[in-house]
ChimeraX commands (.cxc) that place a marker at each C-alpha (Angstrom):
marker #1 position 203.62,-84.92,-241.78 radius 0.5
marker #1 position 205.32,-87.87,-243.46 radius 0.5
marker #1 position 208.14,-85.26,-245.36 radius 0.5
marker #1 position 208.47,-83.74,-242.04 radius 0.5
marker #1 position 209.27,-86.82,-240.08 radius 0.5
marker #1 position 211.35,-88.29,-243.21 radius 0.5
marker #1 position 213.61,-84.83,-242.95 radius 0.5
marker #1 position 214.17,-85.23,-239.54 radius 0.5
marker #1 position 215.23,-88.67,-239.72 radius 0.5
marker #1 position 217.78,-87.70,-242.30 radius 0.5
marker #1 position 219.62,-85.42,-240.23 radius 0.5
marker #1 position 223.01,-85.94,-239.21 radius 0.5
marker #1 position 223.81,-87.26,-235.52 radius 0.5
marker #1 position 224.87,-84.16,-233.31 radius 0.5
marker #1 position 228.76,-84.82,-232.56 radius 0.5
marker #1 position 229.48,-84.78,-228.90 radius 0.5
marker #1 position 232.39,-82.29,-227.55 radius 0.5
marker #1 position 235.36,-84.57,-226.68 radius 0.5
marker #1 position 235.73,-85.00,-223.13 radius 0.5
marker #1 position 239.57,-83.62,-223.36 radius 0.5
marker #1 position 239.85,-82.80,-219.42 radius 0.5
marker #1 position 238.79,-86.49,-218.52 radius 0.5
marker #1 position 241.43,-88.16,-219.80 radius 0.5
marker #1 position 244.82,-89.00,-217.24 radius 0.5
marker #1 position 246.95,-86.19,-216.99 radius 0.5
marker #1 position 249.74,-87.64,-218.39 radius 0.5
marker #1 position 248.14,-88.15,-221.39 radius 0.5
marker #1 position 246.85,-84.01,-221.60 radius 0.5
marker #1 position 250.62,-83.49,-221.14 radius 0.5
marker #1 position 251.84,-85.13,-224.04 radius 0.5
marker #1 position 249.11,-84.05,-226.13 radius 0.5
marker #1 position 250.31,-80.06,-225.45 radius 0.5
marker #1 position 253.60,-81.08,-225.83 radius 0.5
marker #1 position 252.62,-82.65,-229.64 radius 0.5
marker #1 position 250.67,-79.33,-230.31 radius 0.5
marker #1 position 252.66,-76.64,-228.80 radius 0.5
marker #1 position 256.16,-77.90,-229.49 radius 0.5
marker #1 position 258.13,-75.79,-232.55 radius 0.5
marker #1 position 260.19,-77.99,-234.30 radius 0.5
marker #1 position 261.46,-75.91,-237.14 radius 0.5
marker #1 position 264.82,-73.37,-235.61 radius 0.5
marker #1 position 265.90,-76.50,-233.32 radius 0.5
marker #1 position 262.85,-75.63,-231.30 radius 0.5
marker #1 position 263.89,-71.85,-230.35 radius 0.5
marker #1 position 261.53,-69.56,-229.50 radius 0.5
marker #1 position 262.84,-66.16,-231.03 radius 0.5
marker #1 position 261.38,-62.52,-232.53 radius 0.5
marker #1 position 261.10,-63.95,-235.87 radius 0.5
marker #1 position 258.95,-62.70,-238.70 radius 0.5
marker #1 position 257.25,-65.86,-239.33 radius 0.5
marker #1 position 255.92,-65.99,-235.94 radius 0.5
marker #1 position 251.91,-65.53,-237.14 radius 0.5
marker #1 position 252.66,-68.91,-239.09 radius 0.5
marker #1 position 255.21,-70.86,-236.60 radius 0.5
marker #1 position 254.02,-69.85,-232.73 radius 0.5
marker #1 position 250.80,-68.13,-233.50 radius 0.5
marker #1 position 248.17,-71.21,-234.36 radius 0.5
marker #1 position 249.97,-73.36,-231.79 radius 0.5
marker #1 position 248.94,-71.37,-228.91 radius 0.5
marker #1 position 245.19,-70.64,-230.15 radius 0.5
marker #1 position 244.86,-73.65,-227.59 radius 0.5
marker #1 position 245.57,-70.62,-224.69 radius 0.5
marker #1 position 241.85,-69.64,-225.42 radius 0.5
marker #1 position 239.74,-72.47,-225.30 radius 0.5
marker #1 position 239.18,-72.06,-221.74 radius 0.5
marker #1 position 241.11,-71.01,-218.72 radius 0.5
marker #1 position 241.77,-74.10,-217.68 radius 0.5
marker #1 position 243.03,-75.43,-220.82 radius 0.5
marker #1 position 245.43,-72.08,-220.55 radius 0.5
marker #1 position 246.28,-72.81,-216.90 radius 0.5
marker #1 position 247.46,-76.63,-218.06 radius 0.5
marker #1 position 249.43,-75.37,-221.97 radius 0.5
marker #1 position 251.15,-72.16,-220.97 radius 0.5
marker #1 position 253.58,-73.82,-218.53 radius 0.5
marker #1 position 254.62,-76.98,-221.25 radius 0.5
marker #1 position 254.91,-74.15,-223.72 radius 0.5
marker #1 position 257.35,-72.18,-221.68 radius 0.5
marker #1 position 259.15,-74.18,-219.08 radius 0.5
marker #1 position 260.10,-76.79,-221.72 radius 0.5
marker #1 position 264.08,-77.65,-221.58 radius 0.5
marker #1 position 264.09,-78.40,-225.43 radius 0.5
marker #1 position 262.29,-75.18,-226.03 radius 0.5
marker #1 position 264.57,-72.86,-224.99 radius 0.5
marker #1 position 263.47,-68.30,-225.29 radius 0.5
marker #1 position 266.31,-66.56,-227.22 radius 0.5
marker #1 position 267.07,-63.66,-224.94 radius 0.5
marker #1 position 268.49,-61.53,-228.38 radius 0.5
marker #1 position 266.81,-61.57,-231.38 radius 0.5
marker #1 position 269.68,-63.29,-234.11 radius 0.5
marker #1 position 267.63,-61.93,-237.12 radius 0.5
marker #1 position 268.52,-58.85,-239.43 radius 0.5
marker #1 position 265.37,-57.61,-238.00 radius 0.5
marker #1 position 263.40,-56.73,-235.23 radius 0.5
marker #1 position 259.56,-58.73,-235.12 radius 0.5
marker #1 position 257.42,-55.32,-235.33 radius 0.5
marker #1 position 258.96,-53.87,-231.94 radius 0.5
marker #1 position 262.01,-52.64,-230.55 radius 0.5
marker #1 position 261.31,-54.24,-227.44 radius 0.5
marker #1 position 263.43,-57.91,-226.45 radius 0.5
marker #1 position 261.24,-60.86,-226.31 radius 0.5
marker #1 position 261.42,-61.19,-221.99 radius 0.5
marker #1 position 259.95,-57.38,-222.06 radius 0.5
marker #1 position 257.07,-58.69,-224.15 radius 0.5
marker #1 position 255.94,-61.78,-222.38 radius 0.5
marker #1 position 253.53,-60.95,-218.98 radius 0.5
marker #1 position 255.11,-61.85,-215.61 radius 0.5
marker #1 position 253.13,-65.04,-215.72 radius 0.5
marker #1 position 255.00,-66.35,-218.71 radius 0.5
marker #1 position 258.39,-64.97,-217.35 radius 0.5
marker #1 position 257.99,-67.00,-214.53 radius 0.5
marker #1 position 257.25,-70.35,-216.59 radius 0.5
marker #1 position 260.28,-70.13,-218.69 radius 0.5
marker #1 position 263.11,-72.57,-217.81 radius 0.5
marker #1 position 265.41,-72.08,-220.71 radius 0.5
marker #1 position 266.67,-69.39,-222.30 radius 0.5
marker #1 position 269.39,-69.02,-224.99 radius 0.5
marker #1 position 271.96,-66.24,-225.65 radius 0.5
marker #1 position 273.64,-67.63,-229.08 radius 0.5
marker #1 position 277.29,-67.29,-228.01 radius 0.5
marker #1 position 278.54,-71.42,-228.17 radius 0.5
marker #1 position 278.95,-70.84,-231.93 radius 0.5
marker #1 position 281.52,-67.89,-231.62 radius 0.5
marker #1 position 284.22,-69.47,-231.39 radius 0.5
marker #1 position 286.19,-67.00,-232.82 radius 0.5
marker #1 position 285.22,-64.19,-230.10 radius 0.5
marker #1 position 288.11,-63.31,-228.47 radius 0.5
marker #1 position 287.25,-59.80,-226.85 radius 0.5
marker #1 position 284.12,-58.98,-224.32 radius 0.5
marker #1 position 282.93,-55.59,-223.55 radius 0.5
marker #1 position 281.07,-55.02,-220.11 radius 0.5
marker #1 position 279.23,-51.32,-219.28 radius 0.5
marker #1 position 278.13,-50.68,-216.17 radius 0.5
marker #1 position 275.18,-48.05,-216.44 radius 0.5
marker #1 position 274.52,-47.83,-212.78 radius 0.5
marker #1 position 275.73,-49.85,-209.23 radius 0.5
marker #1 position 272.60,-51.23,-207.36 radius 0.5
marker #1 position 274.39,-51.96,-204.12 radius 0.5
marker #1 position 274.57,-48.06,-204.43 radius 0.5
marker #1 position 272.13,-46.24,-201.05 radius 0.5
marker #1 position 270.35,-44.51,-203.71 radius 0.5
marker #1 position 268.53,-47.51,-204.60 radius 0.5
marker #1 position 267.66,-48.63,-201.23 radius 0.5
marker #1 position 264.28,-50.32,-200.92 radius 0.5
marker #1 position 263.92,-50.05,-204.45 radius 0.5
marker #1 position 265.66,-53.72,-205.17 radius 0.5
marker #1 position 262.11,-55.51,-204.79 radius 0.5
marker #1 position 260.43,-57.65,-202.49 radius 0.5
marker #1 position 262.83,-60.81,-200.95 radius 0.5
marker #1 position 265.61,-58.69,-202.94 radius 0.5
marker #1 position 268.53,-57.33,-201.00 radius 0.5
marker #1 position 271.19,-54.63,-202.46 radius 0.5
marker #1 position 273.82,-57.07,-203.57 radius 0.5
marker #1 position 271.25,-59.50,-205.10 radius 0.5
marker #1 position 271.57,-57.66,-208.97 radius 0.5
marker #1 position 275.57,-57.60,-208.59 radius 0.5
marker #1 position 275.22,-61.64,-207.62 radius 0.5
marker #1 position 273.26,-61.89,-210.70 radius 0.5
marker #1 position 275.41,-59.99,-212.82 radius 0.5
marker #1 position 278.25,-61.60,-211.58 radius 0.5
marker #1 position 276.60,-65.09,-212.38 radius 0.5
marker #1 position 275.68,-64.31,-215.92 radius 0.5
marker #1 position 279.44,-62.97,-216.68 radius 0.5
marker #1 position 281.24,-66.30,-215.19 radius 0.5
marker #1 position 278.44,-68.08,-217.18 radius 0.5
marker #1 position 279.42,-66.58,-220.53 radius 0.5
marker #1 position 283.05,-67.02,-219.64 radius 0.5
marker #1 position 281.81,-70.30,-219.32 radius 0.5
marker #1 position 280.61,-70.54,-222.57 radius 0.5
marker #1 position 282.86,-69.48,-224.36 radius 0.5
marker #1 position 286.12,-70.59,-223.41 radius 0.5
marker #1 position 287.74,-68.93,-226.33 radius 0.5
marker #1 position 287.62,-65.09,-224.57 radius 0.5
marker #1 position 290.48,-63.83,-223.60 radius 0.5
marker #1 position 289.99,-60.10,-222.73 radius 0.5
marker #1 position 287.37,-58.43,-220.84 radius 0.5
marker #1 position 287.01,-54.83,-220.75 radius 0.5
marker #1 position 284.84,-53.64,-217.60 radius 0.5
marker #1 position 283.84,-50.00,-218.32 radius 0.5
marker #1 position 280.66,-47.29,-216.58 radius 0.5
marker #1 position 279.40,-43.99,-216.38 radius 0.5
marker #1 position 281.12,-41.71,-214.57 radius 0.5
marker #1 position 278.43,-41.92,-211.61 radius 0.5
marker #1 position 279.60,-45.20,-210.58 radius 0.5
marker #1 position 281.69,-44.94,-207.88 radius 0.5
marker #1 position 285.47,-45.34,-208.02 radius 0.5
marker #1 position 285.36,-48.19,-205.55 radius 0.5
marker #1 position 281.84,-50.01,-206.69 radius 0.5
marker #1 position 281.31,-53.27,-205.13 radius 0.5
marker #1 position 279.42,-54.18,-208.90 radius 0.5
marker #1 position 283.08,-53.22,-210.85 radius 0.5
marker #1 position 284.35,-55.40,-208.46 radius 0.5
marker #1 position 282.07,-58.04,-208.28 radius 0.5
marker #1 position 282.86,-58.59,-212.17 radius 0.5
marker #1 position 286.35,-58.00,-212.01 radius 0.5
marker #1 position 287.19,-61.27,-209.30 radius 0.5
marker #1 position 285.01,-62.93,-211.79 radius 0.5
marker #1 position 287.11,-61.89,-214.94 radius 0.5
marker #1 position 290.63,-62.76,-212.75 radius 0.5
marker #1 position 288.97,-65.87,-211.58 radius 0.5
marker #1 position 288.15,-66.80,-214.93 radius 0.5
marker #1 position 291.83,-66.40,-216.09 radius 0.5
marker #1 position 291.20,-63.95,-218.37 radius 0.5
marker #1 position 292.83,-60.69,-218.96 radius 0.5
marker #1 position 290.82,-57.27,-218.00 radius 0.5
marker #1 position 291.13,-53.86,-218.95 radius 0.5
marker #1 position 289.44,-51.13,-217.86 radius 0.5
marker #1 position 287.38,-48.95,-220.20 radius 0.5
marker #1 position 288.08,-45.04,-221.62 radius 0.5
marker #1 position 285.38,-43.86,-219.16 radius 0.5
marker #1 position 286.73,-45.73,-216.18 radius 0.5
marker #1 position 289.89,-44.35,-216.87 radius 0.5
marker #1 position 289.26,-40.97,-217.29 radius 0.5
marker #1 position 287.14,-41.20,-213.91 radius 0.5
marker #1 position 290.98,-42.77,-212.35 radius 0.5
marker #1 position 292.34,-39.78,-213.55 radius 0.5
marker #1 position 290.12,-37.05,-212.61 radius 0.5
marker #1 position 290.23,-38.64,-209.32 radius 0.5
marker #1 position 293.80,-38.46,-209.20 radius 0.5
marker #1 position 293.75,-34.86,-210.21 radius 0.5
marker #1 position 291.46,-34.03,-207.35 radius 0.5
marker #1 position 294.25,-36.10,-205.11 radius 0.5
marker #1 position 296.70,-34.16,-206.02 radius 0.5
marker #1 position 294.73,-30.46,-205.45 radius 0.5
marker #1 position 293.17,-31.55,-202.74 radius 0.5
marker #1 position 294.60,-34.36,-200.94 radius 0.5
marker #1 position 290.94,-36.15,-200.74 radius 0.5
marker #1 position 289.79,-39.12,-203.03 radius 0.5
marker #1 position 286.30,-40.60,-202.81 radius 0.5
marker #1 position 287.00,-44.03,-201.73 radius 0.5
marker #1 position 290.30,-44.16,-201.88 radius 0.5
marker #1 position 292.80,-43.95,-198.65 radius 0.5
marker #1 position 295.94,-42.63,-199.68 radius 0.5
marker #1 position 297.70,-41.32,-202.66 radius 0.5
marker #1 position 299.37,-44.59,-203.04 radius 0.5
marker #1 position 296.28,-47.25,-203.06 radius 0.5
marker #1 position 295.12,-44.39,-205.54 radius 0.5
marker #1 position 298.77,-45.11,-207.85 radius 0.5
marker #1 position 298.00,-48.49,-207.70 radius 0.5
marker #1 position 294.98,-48.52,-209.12 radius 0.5
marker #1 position 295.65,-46.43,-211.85 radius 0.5
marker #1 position 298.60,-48.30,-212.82 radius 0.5
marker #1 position 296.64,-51.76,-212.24 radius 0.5
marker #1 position 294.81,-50.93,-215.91 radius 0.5
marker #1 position 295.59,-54.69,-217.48 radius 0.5
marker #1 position 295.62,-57.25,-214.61 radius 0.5
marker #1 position 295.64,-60.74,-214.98 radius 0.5
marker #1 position 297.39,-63.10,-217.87 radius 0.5
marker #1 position 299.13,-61.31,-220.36 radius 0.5
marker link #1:1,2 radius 0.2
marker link #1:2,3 radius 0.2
marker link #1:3,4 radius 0.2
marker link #1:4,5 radius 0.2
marker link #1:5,6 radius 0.2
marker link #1:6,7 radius 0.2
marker link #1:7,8 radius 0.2
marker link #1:8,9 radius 0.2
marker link #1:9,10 radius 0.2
marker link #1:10,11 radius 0.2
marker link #1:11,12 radius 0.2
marker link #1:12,13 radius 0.2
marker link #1:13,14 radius 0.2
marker link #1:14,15 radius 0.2
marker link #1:15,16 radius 0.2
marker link #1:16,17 radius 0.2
marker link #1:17,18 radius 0.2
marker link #1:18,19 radius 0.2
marker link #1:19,20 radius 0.2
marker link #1:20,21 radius 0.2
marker link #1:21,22 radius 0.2
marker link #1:22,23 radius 0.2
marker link #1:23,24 radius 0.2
marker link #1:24,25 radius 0.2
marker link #1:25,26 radius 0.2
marker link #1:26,27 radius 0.2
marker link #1:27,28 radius 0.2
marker link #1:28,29 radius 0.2
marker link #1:29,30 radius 0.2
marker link #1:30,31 radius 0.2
marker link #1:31,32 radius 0.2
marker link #1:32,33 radius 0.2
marker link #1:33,34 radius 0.2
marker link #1:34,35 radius 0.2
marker link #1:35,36 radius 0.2
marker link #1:36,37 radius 0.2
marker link #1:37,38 radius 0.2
marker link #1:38,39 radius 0.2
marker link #1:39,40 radius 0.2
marker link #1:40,41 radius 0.2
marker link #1:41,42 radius 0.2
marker link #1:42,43 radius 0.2
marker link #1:43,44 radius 0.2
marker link #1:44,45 radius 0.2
marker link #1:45,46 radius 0.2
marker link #1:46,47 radius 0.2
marker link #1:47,48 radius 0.2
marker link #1:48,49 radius 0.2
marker link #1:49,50 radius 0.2
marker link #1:50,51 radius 0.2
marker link #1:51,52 radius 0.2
marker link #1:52,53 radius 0.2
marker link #1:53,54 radius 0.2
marker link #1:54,55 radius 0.2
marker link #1:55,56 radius 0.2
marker link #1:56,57 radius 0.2
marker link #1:57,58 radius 0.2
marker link #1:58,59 radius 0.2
marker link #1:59,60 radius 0.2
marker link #1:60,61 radius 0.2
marker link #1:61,62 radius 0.2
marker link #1:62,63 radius 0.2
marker link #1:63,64 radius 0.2
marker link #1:64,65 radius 0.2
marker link #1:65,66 radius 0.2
marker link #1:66,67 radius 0.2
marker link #1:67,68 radius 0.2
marker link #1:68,69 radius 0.2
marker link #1:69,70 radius 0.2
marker link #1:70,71 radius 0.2
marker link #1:71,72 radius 0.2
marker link #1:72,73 radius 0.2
marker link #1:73,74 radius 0.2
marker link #1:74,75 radius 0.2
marker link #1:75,76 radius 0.2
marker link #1:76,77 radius 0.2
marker link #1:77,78 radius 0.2
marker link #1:78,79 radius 0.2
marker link #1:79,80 radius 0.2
marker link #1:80,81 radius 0.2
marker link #1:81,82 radius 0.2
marker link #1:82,83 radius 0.2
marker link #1:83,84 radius 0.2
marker link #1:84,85 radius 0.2
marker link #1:85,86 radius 0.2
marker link #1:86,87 radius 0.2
marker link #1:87,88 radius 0.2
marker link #1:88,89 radius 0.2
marker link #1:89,90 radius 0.2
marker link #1:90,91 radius 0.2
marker link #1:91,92 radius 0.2
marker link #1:92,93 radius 0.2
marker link #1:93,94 radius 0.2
marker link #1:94,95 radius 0.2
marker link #1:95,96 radius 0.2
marker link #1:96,97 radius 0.2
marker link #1:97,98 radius 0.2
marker link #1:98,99 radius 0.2
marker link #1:99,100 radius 0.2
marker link #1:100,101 radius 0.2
marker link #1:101,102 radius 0.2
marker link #1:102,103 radius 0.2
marker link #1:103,104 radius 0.2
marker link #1:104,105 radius 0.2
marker link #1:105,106 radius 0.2
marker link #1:106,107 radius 0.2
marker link #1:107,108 radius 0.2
marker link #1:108,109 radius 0.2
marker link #1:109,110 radius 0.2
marker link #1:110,111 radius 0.2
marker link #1:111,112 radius 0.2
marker link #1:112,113 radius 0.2
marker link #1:113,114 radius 0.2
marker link #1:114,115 radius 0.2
marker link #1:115,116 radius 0.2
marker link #1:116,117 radius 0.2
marker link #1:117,118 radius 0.2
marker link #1:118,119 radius 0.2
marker link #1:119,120 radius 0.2
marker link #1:120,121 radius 0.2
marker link #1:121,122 radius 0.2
marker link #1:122,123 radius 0.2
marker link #1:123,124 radius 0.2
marker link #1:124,125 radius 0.2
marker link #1:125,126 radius 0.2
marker link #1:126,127 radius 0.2
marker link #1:127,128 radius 0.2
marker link #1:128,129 radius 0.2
marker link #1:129,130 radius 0.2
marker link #1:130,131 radius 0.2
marker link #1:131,132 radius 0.2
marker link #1:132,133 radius 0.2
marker link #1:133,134 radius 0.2
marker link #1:134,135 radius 0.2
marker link #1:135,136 radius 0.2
marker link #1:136,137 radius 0.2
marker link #1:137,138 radius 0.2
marker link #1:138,139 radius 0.2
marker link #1:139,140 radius 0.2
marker link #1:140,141 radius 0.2
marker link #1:141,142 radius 0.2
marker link #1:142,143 radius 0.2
marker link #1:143,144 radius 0.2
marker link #1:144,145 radius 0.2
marker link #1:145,146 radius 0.2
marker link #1:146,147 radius 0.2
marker link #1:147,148 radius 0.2
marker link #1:148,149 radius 0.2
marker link #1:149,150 radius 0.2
marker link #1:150,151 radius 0.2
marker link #1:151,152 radius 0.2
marker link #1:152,153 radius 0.2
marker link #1:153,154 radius 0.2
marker link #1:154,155 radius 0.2
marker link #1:155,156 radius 0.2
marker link #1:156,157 radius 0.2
marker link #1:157,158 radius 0.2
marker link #1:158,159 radius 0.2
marker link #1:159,160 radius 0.2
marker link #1:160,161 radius 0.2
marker link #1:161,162 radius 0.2
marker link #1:162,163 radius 0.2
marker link #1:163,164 radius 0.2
marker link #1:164,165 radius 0.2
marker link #1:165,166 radius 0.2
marker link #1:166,167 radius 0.2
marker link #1:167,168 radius 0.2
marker link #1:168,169 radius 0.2
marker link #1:169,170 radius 0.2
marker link #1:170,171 radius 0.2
marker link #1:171,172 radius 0.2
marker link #1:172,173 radius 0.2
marker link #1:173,174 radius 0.2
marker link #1:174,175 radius 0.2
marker link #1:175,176 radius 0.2
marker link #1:176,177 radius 0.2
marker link #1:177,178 radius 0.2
marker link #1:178,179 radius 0.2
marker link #1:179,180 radius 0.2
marker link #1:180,181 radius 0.2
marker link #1:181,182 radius 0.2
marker link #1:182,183 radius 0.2
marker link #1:183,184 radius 0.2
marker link #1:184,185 radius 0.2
marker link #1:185,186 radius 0.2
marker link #1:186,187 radius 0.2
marker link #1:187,188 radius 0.2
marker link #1:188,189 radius 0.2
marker link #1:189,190 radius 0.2
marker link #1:190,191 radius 0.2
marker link #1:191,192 radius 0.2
marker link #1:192,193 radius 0.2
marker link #1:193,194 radius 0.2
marker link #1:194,195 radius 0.2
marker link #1:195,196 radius 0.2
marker link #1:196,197 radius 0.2
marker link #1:197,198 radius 0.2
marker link #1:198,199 radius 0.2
marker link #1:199,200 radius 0.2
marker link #1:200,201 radius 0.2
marker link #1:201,202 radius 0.2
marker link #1:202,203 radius 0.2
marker link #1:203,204 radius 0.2
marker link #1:204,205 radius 0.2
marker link #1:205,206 radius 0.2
marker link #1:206,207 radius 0.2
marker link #1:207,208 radius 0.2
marker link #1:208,209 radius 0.2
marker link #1:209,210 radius 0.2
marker link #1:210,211 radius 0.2
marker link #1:211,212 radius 0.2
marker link #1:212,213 radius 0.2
marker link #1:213,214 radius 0.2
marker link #1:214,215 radius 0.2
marker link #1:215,216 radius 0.2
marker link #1:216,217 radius 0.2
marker link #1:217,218 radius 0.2
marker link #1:218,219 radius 0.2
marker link #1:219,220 radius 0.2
marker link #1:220,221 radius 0.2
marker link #1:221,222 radius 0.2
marker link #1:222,223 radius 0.2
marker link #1:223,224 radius 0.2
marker link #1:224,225 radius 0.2
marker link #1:225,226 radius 0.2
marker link #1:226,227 radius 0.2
marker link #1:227,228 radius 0.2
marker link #1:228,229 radius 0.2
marker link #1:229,230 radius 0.2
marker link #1:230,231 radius 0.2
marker link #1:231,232 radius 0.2
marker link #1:232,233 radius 0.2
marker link #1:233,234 radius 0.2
marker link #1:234,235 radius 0.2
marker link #1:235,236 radius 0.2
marker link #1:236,237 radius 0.2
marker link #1:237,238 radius 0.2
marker link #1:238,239 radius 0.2
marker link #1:239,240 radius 0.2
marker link #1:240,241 radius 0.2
marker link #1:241,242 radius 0.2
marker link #1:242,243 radius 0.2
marker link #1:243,244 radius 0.2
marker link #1:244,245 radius 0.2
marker link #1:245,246 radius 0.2
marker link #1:246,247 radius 0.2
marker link #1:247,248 radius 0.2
view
């Protein structure tokens, strides 16, 4: 009885969990911050092949409980100073072929504030190549543009991220604006990005598709006397000879 009560006397003192979720909120904050900031890259979040050492362990946090997710994921990424590279810089893909923004859930899409395209350093770049695959303002799409979305709100945001890498990079000078032959001759998205290229100052161009679409249009103008958007021969003319607007 004596060894017995002797052993149990000897055992450690059970540790107590920390009572993490009582302390001020402000304090929780900067404790995520401390754990879940990256410092190495300047703090950029990209497809990197050291991810399972970098990112990994920091956000092993994320499954402690749900609340502890419901309070980290936001800090991790809606932080300013953390911006999400939108393109991998690498000389290799991170295991997928997919960009990072395709990876991430619509929960953590909607917590990121910052993201980061890598273009400030080119200073150099002089040339920008735009390719319209399709026109969402098109009726084909109709009710298709998602809820609180209208048809021109895709060309808006097109339009916004083309002025804001002409922004960017100040050093462009010519933008070529080119599509598939579906896109129509007159698309409101060709011309959304084209005021924003003349706006901009810069010189545009159009592309060997878009020109070959001018052309077969003008062909079937000339056999027919009927062009898709177009109201007469002339406006037709000036279009096709309107290839290089703006500053020469």
């Amino acid at each position: 009885m004596e060894t017995v009560a002797s052993s149990s006397s000897a055992d450690p003192p059970t540790k107590k969990p920390f009572p993490f979720f009582e302390l001020p909120s402000e304090l929780r904050i900067k404790i995520y911050q401390y754990v879940l900031f990256i410092e190495h890259g300047k703090g950029v979040v990209d497809l990197d092949y050291y991810n399972d050492r970098r990112i990994a362990p920091r956000l092993t946090c994320f499954r402690a409980c749900r609340r502890m997710h419901d309070e980290a994921y936001p800090i991790f990424y809606g932080s300013p100073q953390q911006p999400f590279r939108l393109f991998p810089t690498g000389g290799h893909m991170y295991r997928t072929k997919k960009p990072l923004l395709e990876l991430l859930t619509p929960t953590y899409r909607a917590a990121i504030n910052t993201i980061e395209l890598r273009l400030t350093d080119c200073v150099s770049l002089r040339n920008l190549k735009v390719f319209v695959q399709i026109d969402p303002t098109d009726p084909t799409f109709k009710g298709h543009h998602g809820k609180g979305n209208d048809q021109y709100t895709y060309m808006n945001l097109s339009a916004s991220w083309l002025q804001d890498i002409l922004n960017q990079v100040p050093s462009i000078r010519n933008v070529e604006i080119d599509a598939w032959e579906g896109v129509d001759i007159v698309s409101p998205m060709l011309n959304a990005l084209a005021s924003v290229v003349l706006t901009a100052d810069k010189r545009l161009t159009w592309g060997p598709g878009r020109l070959m679409k001018l052309e077969k249009e003008k062909e079937h103008k000339l056999r027919w006397g009927v062009s898709c958007g177009m109201e007469s021969m002339d406006e037709l003319e000036d279009l096709m000879t309107a290839m290089v607007i703006g500053g020469q």
